[in-house]
C-alpha positions in Angstrom: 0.0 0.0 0.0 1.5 3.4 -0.9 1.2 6.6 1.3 2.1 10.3 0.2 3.8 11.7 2.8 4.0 15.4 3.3 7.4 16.4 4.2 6.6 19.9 4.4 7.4 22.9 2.4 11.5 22.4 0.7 13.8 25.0 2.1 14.6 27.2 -1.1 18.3 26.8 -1.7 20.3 30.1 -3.4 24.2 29.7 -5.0 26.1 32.4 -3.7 25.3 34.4 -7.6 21.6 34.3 -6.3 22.1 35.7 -2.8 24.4 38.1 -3.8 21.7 39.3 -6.3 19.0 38.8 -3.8 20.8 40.5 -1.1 22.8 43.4 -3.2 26.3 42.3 -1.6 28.6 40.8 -3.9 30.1 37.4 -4.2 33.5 38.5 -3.2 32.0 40.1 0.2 30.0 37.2 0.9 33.2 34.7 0.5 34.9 37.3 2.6 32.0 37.1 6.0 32.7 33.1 5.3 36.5 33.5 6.1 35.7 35.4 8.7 33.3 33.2 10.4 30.4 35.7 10.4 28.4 34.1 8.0 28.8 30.2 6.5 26.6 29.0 4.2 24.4 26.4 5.3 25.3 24.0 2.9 27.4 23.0 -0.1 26.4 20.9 -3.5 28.0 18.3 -5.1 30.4 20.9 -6.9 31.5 21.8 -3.7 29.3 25.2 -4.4 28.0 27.0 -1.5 24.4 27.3 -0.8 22.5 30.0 1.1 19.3 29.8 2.9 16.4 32.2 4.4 18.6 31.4 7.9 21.2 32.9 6.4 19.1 36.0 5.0 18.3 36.5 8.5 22.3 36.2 9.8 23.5 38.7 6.8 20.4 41.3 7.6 22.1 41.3 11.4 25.7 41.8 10.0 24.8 44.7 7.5 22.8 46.0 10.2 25.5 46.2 12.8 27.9 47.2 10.3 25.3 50.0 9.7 25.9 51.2 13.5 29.6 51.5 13.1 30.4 48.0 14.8 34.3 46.8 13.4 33.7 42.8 11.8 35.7 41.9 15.1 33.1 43.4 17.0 30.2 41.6 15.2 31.7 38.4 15.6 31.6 38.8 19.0 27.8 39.8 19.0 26.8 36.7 16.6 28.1 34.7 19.2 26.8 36.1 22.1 23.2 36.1 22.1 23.2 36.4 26.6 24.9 40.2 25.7 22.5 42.8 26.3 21.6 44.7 22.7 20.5 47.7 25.1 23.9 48.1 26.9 26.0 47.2 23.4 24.0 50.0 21.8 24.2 52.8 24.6 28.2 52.4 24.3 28.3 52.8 20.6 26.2 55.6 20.8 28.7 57.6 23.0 31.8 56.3 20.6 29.8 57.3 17.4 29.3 60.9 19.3 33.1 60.9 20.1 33.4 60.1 15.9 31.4 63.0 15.1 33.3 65.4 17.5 36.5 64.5 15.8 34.5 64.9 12.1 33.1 68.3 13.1 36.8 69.5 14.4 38.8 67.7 11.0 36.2 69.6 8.9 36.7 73.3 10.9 40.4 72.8 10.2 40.5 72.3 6.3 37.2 75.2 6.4 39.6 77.1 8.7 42.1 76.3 6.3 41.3 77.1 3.0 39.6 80.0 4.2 42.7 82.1 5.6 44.6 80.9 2.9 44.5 83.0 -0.6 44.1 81.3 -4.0 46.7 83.7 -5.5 49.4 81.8 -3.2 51.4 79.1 -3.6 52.1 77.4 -0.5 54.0 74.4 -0.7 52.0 70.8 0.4 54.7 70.8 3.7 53.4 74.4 4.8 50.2 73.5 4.5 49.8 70.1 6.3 52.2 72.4 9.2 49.5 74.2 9.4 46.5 72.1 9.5 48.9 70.1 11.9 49.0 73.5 13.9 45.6 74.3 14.3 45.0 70.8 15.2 47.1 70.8 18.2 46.5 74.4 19.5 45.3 73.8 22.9 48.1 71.3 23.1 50.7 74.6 21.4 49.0 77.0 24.6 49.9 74.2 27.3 53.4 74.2 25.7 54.0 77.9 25.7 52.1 78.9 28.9 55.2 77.1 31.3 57.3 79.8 29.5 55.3 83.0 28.2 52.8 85.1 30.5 49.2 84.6 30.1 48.4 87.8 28.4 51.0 87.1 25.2 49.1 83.6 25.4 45.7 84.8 24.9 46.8 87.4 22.8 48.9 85.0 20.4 45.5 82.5 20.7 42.6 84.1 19.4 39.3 82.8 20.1 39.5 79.8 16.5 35.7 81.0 16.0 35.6 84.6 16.3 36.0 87.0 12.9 38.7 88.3 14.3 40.7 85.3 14.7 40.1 84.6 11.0 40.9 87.9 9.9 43.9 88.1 11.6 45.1 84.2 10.2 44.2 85.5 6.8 46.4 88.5 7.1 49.3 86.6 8.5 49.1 83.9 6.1 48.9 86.6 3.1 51.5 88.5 4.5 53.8 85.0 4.9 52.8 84.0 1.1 54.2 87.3 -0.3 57.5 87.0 2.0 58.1 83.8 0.2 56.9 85.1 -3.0 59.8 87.5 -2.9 62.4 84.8 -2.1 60.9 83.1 -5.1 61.8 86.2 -7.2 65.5 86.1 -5.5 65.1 89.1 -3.8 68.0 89.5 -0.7 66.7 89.9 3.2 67.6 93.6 3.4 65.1 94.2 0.2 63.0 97.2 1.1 60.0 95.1 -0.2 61.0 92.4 1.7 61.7 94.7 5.2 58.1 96.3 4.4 56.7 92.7 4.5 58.2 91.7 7.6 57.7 95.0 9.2 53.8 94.8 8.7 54.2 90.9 10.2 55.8 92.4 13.5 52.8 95.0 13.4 50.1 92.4 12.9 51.2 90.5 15.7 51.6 93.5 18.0 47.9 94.6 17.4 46.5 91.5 19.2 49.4 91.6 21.7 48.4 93.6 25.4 50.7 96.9 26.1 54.2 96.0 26.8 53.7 92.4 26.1 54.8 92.7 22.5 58.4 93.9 23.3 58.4 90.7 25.9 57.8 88.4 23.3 60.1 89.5 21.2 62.7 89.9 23.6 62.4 86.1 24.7 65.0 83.3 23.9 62.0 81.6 21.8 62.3 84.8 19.2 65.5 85.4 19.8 66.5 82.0 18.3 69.2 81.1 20.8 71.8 77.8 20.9 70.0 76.6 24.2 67.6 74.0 23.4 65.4 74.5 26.7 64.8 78.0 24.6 63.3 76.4 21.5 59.9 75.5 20.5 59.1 71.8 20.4 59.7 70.4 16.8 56.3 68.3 17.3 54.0 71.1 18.2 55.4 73.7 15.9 56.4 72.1 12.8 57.7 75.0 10.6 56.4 73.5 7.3 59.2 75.8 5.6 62.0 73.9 3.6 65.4 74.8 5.0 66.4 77.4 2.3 63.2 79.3 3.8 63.6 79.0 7.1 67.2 80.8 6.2 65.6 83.3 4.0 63.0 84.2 7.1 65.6 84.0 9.5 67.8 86.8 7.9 64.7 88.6 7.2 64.0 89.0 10.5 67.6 89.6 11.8 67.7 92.3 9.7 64.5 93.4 10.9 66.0 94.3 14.1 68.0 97.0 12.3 65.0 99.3 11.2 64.0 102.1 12.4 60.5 101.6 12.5 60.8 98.3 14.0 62.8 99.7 17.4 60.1 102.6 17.2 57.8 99.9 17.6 59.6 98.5 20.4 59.7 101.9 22.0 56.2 102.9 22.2 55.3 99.2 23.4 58.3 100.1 26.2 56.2 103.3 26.8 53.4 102.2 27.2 54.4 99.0 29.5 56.2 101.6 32.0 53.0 103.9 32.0 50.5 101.2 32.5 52.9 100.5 35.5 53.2 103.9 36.4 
């Protein structure tokens, strides 16, 4: 006597082609998850060909999903296999890492903003100056540590504008205009002692003593730091202040500002800042 037996709907099979199409991750991502261990087919045909199920739909919709939430494929692995983890805990701490992420997006995209704002099209700045600069605006609470065990605190907040206020960008696009056409000149072989070049240099001492306190701006430049000396405890860190200037240019500045020191407008400077230092004491 024959009997039909109902063995139940088949489980529909896919190749790894199928899924891939079913699923809109490609073949090469799905044999990657199988190295891994994150997702292993259920079974294999005769070929030796691997063959997905609606199980494993389920397993690949959890992986994408947690990928989705910023998890590393480490990290999944570890969720796949532990099913006693709370989801509510695991999700609170990404949510404070993701937050930390997008703090550190928002602060890398005010630098290169910050950055391509102060600096003019007309100049060319070489790819070293540049990345010492986004390097420098990136460590500048780190630069005000740094300086504030040496300099007084009104040279530091003078020196450190507030990064979001229009005068701090005004007075970064200034400098940086001014520093482009002082290398522009070098470019055109002109010598330190240039009167072009002195004019340049003399506005840059200006610039800086206009956000600089009375009296401070004759400290500053006074200091060992400016002064340049052989003493290494008197230098600027390498790390924090990268000069981004190739070594003929750091020459070319260095003259520049040596013979700087020799103008008569530049010790009239110095004067009134003295001036005005010994009558706010007064």
């Amino acid at each position: 006597m024959n009997q039909n037996v109902d063995h139940g709907p088949v489980e529909a099979r896919y190749s790894i082609g199928e899924f891939a199409k079913l699923t809109s991750v490609t073949e090469r991502t799905l044999r990657f998850y199988d190295r891994k261990g994150l997702l292993k087919p259920t079974a294999y045909n005769s070929q030796g060909h691997r063959l997905y199920t609606q199980q494993d739909l389920f397993q690949l919709q959890k992986i994408l999903t947690y990928k989705f939430l910023g998890f590393s494929l480490e990290e999944i692995g570890r969720l796949l296999n532990n099913s006693e983890e709370s989801l509510t805990e695991t999700l609170a701490n990404q949510s404070q890492l993701l937050k930390q992420k997008k703090q550190k997006l928002e602060h890398m995209i005010d630098t290169v903003d910050h950055l391509l704002n102060l600096v003019p099209e007309s100049h060319d700045y070489s790819n070293d100056l540049l990345l010492a600069l986004i390097h420098s605006i990136q460590h500048e609470e780190d630069q005000k540590r740094w300086l504030s065990q040496i300099l007084p605190n009104e040279i530091i907040d003078g020196l450190f504008l507030d990064p979001q206020s229009p005068e701090r960008l005004m007075y970064d696009r200034k400098m940086a205009g001014l520093l482009g056409e002082l290398l522009r000149y070098r470019r055109e072989d002109r010598q330190p002692d240039d009167p072009l070049v002195s004019e340049k240099a003399l506005e840059i001492v200006q610039l800086i003593s206009e956000i600089l306190p009375n009296g401070a701006f004759q400290q500053l430049f006074q200091h060992p730091l400016v002064q340049e000396g052989d003493n290494p405890d008197e230098q600027l860190d390498p790390f924090l202040f990268p000069s981004g200037f190739s070594p003929e240019e750091e020459q070319f500045l260095s003259e520049v500002f040596k013979q700087l020191e020799h103008d008569e407008q530049f010790q009239l400077l110095l004067t009134v800042e003295s001036d005005n230092k010994n009558e706010g004491q007064g």
